[in-house]
C-alpha positions, 0 to 999 in steps of 0.5 A: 500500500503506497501512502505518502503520510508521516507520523513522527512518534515519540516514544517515552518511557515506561514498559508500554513502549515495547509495543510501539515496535509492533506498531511501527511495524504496522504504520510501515506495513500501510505504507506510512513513513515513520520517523521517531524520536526516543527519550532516555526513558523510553530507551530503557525498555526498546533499543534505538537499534530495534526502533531504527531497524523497524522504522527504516529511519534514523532515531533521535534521542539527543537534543544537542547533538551538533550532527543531528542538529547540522542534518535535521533540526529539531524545527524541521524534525518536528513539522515534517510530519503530518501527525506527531504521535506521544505513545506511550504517553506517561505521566511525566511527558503529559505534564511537560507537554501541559507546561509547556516545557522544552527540556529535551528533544521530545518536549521541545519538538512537541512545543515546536511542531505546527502539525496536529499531536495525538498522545496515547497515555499508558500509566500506573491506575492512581497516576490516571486518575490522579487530579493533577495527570487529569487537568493536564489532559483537560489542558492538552485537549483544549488545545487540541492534542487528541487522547486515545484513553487507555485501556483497563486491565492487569498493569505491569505494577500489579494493580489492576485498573485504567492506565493500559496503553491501546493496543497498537490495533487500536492506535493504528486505526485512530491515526488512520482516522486522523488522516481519513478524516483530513485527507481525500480518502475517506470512503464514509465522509458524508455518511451518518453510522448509528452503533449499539454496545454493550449489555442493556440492564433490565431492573428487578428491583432497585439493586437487581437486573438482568443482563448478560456478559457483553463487555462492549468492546466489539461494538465501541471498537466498531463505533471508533472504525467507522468514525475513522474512515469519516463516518458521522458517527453515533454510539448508543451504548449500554452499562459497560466500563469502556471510556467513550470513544473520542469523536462521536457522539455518545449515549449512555442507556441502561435498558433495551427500552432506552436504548431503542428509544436513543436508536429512534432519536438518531435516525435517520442515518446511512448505517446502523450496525447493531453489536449490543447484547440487548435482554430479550426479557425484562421484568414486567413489573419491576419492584419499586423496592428491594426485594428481602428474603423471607423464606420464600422464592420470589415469583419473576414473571417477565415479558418480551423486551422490543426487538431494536434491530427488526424496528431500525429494518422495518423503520420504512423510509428512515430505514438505514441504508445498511442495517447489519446485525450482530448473532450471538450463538453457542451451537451450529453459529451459521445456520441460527445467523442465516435464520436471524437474519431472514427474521429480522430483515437486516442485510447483514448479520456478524455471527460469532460463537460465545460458548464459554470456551471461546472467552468471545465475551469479555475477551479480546479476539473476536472469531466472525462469519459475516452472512448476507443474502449471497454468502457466508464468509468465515473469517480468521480469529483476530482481536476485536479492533481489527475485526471492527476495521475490517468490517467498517473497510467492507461496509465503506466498499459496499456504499461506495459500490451502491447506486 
């Protein structure tokens, strides 16, 4: 793939940087230059060897270097990019970014630059939360450096929390949305994609719900795709621990009630891709107080919840263009998938198997067929985010083949 874009990426310290490597490797693999800058912290955990040898360029880390300064001053080094990239983002770099200080050749090519910034922050939980990392990013962010919020999970301190960097998958979309965004080439500018996410919580009594083991990745990850390839995007999603994606529009719900009911306020739009795990129940008459134990088992009498992506297929001439549903089966995956979707009148439904063994929900990876009226196309196992790009590529294809 030939691309004529360059992101400068400053690497800074902390165990993360290890995974630039991985996404160096794919910003090169779509055809992106990549040049880099390499602080002394980040240069404990990667090589300038490593980062040179996956670049193809030469790698920085010394501001008063009279040879690099004679070749490539840091002013020039700083706006020859098309997009300068901080990742891993740590604490420290955040808040010298925030001050504004140029004590290295890392800060001061950030204070130099004229070109867009984007920070992908990786740190310690209570570092992330802390009041003073959180009011440098209201900072940066106000001047318009984009933050691709970390992840949450097992840290390499211990803890368990916010604070994981992006995965590269995850990184290398968003900076591909920045230049699809910015440039000619992006197939789904002009259209409006409305996506579903997450579980929907069906109250039982004030303290007690229904729902399911959806963690939302699937479909917040889809949300971010879609919107990186241009797409005017709304997110409709339930209780999930995620953060909202950056550039879209965002709607928190808890029932499949809500949710449908924020579904209807978006429309109309061109997409709709329902990934939500919504109830197929809810209580008819949910307990206005919590329900004690008294020696006998409560009677639960339930009701169908409204079928969301069978009203958005029968919405007549609000319609989405392209309505694709999401099946989620635990035994012969295809067929049930193929009867969903001559059931629901959607024009394509992502299947993928959630039985136990395959750790779909909650999980990372991701292992879909993707069925339409003329075939069923089973793809490879990947994680959530590249199964989210591929999907949003075919969809940008199918549109921009459609009459």
């Amino acid at each position: 793939m030939h691309s004529d874009k360059r992101v400068l990426l400053i690497i800074s310290g902390g165990i993360a940087a290890y995974k630039c490597l991985d996404l160096i490797r794919r910003l090169r693999e779509r055809g992106h230059a990549v040049r880099c800058i390499l602080t002394k912290g980040g240069a404990q955990f990667v090589t300038p060897l490593s980062v040179a040898a996956l670049s193809e360029d030469k790698v920085y880390t010394d501001l008063f270097s009279l040879t690099d300064e004679s070749e490539m001053g840091h002013i020039r080094l700083s706006r020859e990019a098309d997009l300068v990239v901080v990742a891993p983002a740590s604490a420290d770099i955040l808040a010298r970014m925030a001050a504004g200080m140029a004590d290295d050749l890392a800060t001061t090519a950030l204070l130099a630059t004229d070109k867009p910034v984007m920070v992908a922050p990786a740190m310690n939980t209570a570092m992330w939360t802390h009041a003073a990392t959180q009011a440098n990013l209201a900072t940066l962010a106000a001047r318009g450096v984009r933050i691709l919020p970390p992840g949450e999970g097992d840290l390499a301190c211990g803890e368990t929390g916010a604070g994981r960097l992006a995965e590269p998958a995850e990184i290398l979309a968003a900076i591909e949305g920045f230049f699809a965004e910015t440039g000619a080439e992006a197939p789904l500018r002009g259209r409006r994609a409305l996506v579903t996410s997450g579980p929907t919580h069906e109250a039982i009594d004030p303290v007690r719900y229904i729902a399911n083991r959806s963690s939302g990745k699937q479909g917040h990850a889809l949300a971010r795709a879609l919107a990186a390839l241009g797409a005017e995007t709304v997110l409709v999603s339930g209780p999930t621990n995620l953060p909202d994606p950056p550039g879209m529009t965002v709607h928190h719900v808890r029932s499949a009630r809500e949710m449908l009911s924020a579904c209807r306020q978006a429309l109309p739009v061109d997409i709709a891709v329902c990934a939500a795990a919504v109830a197929d129940w809810r209580v008819k008459a949910a307990n206005g107080q919590k329900i004690k134990k008294n020696g006998k088992t409560p009677s639960i009498e339930l009701t169908e919840n409204p079928d969301i992506l069978a009203t958005l297929c029968q919405a007549g001439n609000r319609r989405p263009r392209l309505v694709i549903g999401f099946a989620a089966e635990t035994e012969d995956v295809i067929a049930h998938a193929r009867r969903k979707r001559e059931s629901k009148g959607c024009d394509w439904i992502v299947a993928n198997d959630v039985s136990p063994a395959t750790d779909t929900f909650g999980g990372d990876c991701n292992t879909v067929h993707v069925i339409t009226a003329d075939d069923a196309e089973s793809w490879p196992t990947l994680s959530k985010q590249e199964v989210a790009a591929r999907l949003a590529r075919r969809i940008g294809a199918h549109l921009g083949a459609a009459p």
